[in-house]
C-alpha positions as CSV (number, residue, x, y, z in Angstrom):
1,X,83.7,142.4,125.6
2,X,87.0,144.4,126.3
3,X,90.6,142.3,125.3
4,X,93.6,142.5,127.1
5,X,95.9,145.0,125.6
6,X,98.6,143.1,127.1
7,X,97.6,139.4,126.4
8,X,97.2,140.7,122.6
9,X,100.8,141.9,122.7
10,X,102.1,138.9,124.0
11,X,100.3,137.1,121.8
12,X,101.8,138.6,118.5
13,X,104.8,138.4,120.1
14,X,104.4,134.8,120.5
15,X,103.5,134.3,116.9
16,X,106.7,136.6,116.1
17,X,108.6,134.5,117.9
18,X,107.5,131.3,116.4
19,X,107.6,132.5,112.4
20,X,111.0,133.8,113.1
21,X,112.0,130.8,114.7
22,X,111.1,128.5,111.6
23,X,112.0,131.0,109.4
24,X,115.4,130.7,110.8
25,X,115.1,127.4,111.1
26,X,114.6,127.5,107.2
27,X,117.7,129.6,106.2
28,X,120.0,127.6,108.4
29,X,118.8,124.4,106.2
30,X,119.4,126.2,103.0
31,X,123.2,127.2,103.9
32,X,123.6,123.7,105.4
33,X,122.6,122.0,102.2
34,X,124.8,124.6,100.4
35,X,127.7,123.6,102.1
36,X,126.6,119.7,102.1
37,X,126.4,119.6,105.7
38,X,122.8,118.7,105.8
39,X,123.8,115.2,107.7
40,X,126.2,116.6,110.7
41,X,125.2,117.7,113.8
42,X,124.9,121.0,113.1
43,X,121.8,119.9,110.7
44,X,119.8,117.8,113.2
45,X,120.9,119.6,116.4
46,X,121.6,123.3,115.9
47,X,118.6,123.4,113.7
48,X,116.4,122.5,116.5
49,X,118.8,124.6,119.2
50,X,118.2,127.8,116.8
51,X,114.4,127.2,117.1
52,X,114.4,127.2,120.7
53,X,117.0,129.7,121.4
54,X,114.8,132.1,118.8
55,X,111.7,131.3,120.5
56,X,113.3,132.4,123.6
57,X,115.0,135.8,122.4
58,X,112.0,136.3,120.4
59,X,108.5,134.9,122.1
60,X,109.0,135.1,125.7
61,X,106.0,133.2,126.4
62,X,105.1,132.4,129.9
63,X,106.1,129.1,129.2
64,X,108.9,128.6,127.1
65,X,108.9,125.1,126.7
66,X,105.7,124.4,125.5
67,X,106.3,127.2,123.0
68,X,109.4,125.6,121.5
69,X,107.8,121.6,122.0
70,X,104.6,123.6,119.7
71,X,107.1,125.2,116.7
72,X,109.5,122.0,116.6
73,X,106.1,120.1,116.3
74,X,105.1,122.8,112.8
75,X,108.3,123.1,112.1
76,X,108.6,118.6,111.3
77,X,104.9,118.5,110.3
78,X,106.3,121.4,107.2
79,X,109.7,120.0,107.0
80,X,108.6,116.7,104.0
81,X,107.4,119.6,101.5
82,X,110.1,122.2,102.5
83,X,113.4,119.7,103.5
84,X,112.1,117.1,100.7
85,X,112.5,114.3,103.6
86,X,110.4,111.4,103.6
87,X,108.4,110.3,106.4
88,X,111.6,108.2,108.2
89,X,113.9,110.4,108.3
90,X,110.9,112.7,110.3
91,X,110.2,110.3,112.6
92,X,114.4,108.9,113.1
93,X,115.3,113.0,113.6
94,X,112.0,113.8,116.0
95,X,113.2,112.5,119.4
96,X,116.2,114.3,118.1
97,X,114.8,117.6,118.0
98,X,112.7,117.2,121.2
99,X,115.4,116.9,123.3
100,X,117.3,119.7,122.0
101,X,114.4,122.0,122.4
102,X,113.3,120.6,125.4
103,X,116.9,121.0,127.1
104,X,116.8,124.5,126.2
105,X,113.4,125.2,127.0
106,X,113.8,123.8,130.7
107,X,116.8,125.8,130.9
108,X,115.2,129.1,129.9
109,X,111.7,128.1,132.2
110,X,114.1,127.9,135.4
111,X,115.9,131.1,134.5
112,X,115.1,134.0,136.7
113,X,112.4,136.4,134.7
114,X,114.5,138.5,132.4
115,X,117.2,136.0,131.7
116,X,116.0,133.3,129.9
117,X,118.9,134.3,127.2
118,X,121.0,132.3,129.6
119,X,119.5,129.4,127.6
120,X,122.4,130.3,125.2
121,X,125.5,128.8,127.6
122,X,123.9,125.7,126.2
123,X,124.3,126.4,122.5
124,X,128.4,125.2,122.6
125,X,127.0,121.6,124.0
126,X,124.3,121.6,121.4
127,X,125.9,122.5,118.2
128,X,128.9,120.8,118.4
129,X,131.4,120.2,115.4
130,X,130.6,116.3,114.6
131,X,130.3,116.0,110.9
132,X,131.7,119.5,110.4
133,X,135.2,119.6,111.8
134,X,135.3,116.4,114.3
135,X,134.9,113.1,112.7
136,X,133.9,110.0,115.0
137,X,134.6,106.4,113.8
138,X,132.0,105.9,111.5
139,X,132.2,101.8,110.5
140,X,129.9,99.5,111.7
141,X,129.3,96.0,111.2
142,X,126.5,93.7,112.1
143,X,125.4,89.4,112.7
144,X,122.6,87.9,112.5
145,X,122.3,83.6,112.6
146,X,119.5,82.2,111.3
147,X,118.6,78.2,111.5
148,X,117.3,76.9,107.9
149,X,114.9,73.9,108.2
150,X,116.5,70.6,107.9
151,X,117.3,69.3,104.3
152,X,117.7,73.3,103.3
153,X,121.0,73.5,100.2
154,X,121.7,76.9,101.8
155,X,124.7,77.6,98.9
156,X,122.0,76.8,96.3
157,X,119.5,79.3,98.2
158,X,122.4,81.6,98.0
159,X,123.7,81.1,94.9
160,X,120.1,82.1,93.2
161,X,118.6,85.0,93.2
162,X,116.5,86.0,96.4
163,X,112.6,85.9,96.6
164,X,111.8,88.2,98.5
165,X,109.1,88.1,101.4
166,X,106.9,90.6,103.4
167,X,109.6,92.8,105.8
168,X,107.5,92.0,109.4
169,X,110.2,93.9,111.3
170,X,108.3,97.0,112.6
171,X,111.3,99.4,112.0
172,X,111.5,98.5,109.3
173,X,108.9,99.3,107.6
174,X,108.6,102.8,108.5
175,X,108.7,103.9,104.7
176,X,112.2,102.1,104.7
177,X,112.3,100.8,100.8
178,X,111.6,97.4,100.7
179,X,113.2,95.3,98.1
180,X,110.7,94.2,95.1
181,X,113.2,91.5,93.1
182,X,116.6,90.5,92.3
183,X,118.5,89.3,89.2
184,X,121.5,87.2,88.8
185,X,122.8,84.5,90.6
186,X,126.2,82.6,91.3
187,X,128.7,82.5,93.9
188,X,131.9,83.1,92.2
189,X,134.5,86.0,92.2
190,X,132.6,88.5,89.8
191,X,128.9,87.2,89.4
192,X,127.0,90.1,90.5
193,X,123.2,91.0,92.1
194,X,121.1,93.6,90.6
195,X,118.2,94.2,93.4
196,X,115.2,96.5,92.4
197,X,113.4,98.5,95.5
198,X,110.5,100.5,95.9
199,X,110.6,103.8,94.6
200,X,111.1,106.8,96.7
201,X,108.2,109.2,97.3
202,X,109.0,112.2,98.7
203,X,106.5,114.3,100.5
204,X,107.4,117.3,98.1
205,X,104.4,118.5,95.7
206,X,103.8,117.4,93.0
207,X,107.1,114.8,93.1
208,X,107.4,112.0,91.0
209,X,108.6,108.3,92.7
210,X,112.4,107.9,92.3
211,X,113.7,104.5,91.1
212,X,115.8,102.9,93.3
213,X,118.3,99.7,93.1
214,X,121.2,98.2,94.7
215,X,124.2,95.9,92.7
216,X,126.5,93.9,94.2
217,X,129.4,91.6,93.2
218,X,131.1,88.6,94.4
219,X,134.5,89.9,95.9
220,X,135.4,86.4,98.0
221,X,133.8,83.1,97.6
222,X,134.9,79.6,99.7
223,X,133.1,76.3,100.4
224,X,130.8,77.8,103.4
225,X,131.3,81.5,102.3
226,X,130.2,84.0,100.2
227,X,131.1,88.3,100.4
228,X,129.6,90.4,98.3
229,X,130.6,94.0,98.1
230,X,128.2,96.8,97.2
231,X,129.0,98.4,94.1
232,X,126.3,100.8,93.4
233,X,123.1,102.2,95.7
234,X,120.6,104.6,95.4
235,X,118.2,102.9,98.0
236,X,120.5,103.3,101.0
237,X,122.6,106.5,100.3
238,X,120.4,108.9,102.4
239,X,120.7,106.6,105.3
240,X,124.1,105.0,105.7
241,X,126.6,104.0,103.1
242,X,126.6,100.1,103.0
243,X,130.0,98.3,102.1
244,X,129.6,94.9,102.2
245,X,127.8,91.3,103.1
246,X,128.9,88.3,104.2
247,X,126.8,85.2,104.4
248,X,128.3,82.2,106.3
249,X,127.0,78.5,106.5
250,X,127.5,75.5,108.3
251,X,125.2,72.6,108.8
252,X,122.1,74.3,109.2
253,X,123.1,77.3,110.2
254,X,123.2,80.7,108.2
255,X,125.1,84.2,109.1
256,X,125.1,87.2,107.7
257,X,127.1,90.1,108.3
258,X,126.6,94.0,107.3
259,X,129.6,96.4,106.9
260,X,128.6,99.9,106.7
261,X,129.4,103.6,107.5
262,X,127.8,105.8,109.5
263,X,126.8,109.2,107.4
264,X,124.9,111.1,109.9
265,X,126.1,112.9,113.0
266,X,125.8,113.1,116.2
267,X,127.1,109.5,116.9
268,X,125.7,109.1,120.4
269,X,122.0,109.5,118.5
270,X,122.3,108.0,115.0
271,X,124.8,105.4,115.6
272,X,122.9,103.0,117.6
273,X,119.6,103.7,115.6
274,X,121.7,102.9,112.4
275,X,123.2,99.8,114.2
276,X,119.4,98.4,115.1
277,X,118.4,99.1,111.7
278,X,121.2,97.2,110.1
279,X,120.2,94.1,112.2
280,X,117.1,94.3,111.5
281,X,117.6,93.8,107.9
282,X,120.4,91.4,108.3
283,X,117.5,89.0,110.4
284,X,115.5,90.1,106.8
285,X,118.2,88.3,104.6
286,X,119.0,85.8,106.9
287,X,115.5,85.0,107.2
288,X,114.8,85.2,103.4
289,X,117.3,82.6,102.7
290,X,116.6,80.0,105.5
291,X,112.8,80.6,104.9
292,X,111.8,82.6,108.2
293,X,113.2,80.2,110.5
294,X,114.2,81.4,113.7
């Protein structure tokens, strides 16, 4: 049986297109992480725009998006051995990249035949400067009240150290660390925390787990009040950069509060998953320290 001289072409062009595109994809990440730029826009949407816009220059396939949805779809399943991400930071970035891809794919699809390249009048939108030259407030701060059960000391529960529960949030445990035990205890100016989490695991081979803890210290105490500001963290650092916490309580009645800055960019994307994930695990300390009540 004959082949098609001409499906054969465009299908090593195809596969051209699609190496090229990761490989691309690949460079960028290394200069990116050169220049510590790895958490600004240009990492988590101009990676992705460079994939599609080299599929396009590159592939030509009859149909462009589903070429760039198939290499952004290699490209994440390769990117825990080759980015040394872990598995949340995959799944937080992928609607990310879709979208990108997707915008320029649909773009290049509805292009007459022959100028798909037009796909590049996109690129200024896409890439933007956030992280890189334009900075976007970047402090956030979270609440959640949680109801203790009647007869609860919550400035005793407090003032010990946590035991920690099972994290039921469902964001939460997407490979977030999870914290294992704490040590210290008090509630006055200068008594500090030192929390132990589950070790990091990154996808890389042959990686060994990375320890990680948080300490914090007592910065403002009063009857009904407690702040405690983060001194030191290796759990969090890849995620956000968390300042402080602030548990309130009156009869009953427990808040606590999360200060934090936003470290990745774009805002419109990372800022309100950050935001959710920070209540989420203000409900987990609220919840530790009344006992799960709602």
């Amino acid at each position: 049986m004959e082949t098609d001289p001409r499906r054969e072409r465009h299908a090593r062009r195809t596969l051209l297109g699609v190496v090229a595109a990761l490989f691309a994809a690949m460079l960028v990440q290394e200069v990116l992480e050169a220049g510590r730029l790895e958490q600004t826009a240009l990492f988590y949407v101009g990676i992705p725009a460079l994939i599609a816009l080299t599929v396009v220059s590159a592939a030509r396939p009859r149909s462009t998006l589903g070429t760039i949805m198939a290499t952004i779809t290699v490209g994440l399943a390769l990117a825990g051995p080759l980015l040394d991400e872990g598995v949340v930071c995959l799944v937080i970035a992928a609607p990310l990249f879709y979208l990108c891809g997707a915008v320029v794919g649909v773009i290049a699809d509805r292009s007459r035949p022959g100028r798909g390249m037009q796909a590049l009048l996109v690129v200024p939108l896409l890439l933007g400067l956030e992280g890189a030259a334009v900075s976007l407030p970047r402090d956030g701060e979270v609440t959640v009240t949680r109801t203790a059960p009647a007869g609860t000391d919550l400035a005793a529960e407090i003032a010990a150290a946590p035991a920690f529960g099972p994290v039921r949030s469902r964001f939460l445990r997407l490979k977030f660390p999870h914290p294992v035990r704490a040590e210290g205890g008090g509630l006055e100016p200068g008594d500090t925390r030192h929390i132990v989490f589950t070790p990091r695991r990154s996808l890389g081979i042959g990686a060994q787990p990375t320890p990680r803890s948080m300490d914090l210290t007592v910065v403002r105490s009063e009857p009904g009040l407690a702040v405690f500001a983060i001194t030191r963290d290796t759990t969090l650092a890849r995620w956000l950069r968390l300042t402080e916490a602030e548990f309130r309580w009156n009869e009953g009645r427990l808040s606590v509060t999360l200060r934090y800055q936003r470290t990745f960019d774009p805002a419109w994307y990372f800022g309100p998953v950050q935001r959710y994930g920070m209540r989420e695990a203000a409900a987990y300390l609220a919840e530790t320290f009344t006992g799960g009540a709602v």
